[in-house]
C-alpha positions as CSV (number, residue, x, y, z in Angstrom):
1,X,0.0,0.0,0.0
2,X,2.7,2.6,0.7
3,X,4.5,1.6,-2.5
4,X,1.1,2.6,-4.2
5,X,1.0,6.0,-2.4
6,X,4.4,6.7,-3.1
7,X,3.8,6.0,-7.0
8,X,0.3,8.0,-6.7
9,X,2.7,11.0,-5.3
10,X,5.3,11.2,-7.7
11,X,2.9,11.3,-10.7
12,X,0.7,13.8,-9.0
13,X,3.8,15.7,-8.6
14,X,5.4,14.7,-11.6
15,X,1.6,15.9,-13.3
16,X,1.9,19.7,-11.1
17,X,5.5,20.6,-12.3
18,X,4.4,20.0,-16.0
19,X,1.2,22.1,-15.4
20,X,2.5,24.5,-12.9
21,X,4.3,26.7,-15.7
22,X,1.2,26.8,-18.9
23,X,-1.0,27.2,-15.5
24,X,0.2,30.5,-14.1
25,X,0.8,31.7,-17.8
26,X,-3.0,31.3,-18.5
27,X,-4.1,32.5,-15.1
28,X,-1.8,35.6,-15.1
29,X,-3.4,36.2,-19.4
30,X,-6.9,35.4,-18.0
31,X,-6.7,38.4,-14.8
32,X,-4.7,41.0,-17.3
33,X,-6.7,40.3,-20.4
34,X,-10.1,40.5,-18.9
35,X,-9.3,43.3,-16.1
36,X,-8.1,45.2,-19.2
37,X,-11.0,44.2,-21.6
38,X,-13.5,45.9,-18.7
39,X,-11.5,49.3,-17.8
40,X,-11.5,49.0,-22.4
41,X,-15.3,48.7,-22.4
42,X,-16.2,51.0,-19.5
43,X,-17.5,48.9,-17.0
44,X,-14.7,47.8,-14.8
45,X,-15.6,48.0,-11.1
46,X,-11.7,49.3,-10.5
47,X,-12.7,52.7,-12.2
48,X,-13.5,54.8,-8.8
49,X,-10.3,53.5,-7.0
50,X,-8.4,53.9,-10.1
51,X,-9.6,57.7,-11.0
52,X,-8.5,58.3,-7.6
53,X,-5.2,57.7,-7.6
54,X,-4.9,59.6,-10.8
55,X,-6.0,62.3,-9.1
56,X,-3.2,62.0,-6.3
57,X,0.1,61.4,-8.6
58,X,-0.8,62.4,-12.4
59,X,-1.7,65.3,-13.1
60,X,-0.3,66.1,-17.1
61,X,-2.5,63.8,-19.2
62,X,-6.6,63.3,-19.3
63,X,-7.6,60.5,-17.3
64,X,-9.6,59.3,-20.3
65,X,-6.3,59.1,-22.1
66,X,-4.5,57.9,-19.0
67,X,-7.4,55.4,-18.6
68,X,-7.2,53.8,-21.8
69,X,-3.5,53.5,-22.1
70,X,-3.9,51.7,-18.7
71,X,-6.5,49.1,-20.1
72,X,-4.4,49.0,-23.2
73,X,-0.9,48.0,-20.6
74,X,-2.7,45.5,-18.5
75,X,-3.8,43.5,-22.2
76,X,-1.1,43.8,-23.9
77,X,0.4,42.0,-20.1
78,X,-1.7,39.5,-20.1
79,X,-1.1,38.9,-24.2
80,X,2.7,38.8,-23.8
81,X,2.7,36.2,-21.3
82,X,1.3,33.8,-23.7
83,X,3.3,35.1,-27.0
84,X,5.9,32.6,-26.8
85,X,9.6,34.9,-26.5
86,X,7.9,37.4,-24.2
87,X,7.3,36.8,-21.3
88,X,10.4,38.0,-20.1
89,X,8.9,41.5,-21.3
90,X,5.5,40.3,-19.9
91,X,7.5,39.8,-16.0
92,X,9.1,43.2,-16.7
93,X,5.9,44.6,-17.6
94,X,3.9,42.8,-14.7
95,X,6.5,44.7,-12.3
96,X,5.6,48.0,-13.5
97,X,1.9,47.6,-13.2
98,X,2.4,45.9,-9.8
99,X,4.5,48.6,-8.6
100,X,1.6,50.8,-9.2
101,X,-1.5,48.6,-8.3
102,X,0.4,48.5,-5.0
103,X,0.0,52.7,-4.5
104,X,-3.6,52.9,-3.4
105,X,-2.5,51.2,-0.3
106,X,-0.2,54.4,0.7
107,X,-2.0,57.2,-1.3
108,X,-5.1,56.0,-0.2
109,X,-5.8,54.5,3.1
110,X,-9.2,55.3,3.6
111,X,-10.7,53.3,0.5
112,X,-8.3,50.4,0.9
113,X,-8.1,50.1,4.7
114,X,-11.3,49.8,7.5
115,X,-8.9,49.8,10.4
116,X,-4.7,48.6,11.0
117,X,-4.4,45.3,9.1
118,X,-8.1,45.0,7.9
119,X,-8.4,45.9,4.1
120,X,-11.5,47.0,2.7
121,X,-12.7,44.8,-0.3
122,X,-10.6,47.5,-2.5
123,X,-7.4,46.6,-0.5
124,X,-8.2,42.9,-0.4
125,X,-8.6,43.5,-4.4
126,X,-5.1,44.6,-4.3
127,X,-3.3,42.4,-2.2
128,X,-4.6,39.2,-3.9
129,X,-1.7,40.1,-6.2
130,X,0.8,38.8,-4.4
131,X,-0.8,35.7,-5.8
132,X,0.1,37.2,-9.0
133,X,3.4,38.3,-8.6
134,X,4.2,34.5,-7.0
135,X,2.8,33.1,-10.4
136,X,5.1,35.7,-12.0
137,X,7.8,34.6,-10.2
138,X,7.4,30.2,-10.9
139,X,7.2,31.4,-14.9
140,X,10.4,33.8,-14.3
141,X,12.3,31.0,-12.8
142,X,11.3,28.3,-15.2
143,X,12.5,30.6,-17.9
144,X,16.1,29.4,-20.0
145,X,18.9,31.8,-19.7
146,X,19.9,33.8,-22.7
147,X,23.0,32.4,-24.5
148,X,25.9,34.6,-24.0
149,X,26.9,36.9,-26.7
150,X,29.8,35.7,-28.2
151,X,32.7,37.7,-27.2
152,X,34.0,39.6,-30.4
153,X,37.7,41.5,-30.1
């Protein structure tokens, strides 16, 4: 019987390190893509918390403008995670918009937090992407290195 566990647990692991990779990949398109699609269409429930920060740190374009470029960055993210050769650009990309996803939590404390520790549904929305930058991270280290350039003198 433990023979038969122990061959159960290395093809269930053996199953989770093939799937762990094309997994994140697809979950990481799947929250870019569609968050993106909504802000695109005008219906994403992010507008309010977004539009506010805009207000506190940029000041030189239109929000429409801003707004759409935004929706515009968060599909071409989830896209480039699944265009095979990008998603180094996609991680890069994903660290950007995380740095800045991350600002409502210091520029603005009362939507994000009810009291010390205790996020509003806004701040919970914003700290589930630690989830996301993990899954970033499990693609990121899964990734070949470059081949050197060859050294020309």
């Amino acid at each position: 019987m433990q023979k038969m566990i122990q061959n159960f647990d290395i093809h269930f692991i053996h199953r989770l390190q093939k799937l762990e990779v094309p997994l994140a990949r697809t979950a990481i398109f799947i929250v870019y893509f569609w968050f993106g699609l909504l802000k695109l269409i005008g219906v994403s429930p992010a507008t309010p918390l977004v539009q506010a920060l805009f207000k506190k740190t940029i000041v030189f374009i239109p929000f429409d403008t801003f707004y759409i470029l935004f929706a515009i960055f968060e599909v071409v993210i989830g896209l480039l995670f699944l265009i095979h050769g990008f998603k180094r650009l996609g991680i890069f990309l994903l660290a950007l918009h995380l740095i800045a996803t991350v600002l409502p939590l210091i520029f603005l404390p009362e939507l994000t937090w009810q009291a010390f520790l205790v996020p509003t549904l806004e701040g919970q929305y914003i700290l589930k992407n630690i989830l996301i930058a993990a899954s970033a991270v499990v693609v990121g280290a899964r990734l070949l290195p470059r081949p050197a350039e060859p050294n020309i003198n």
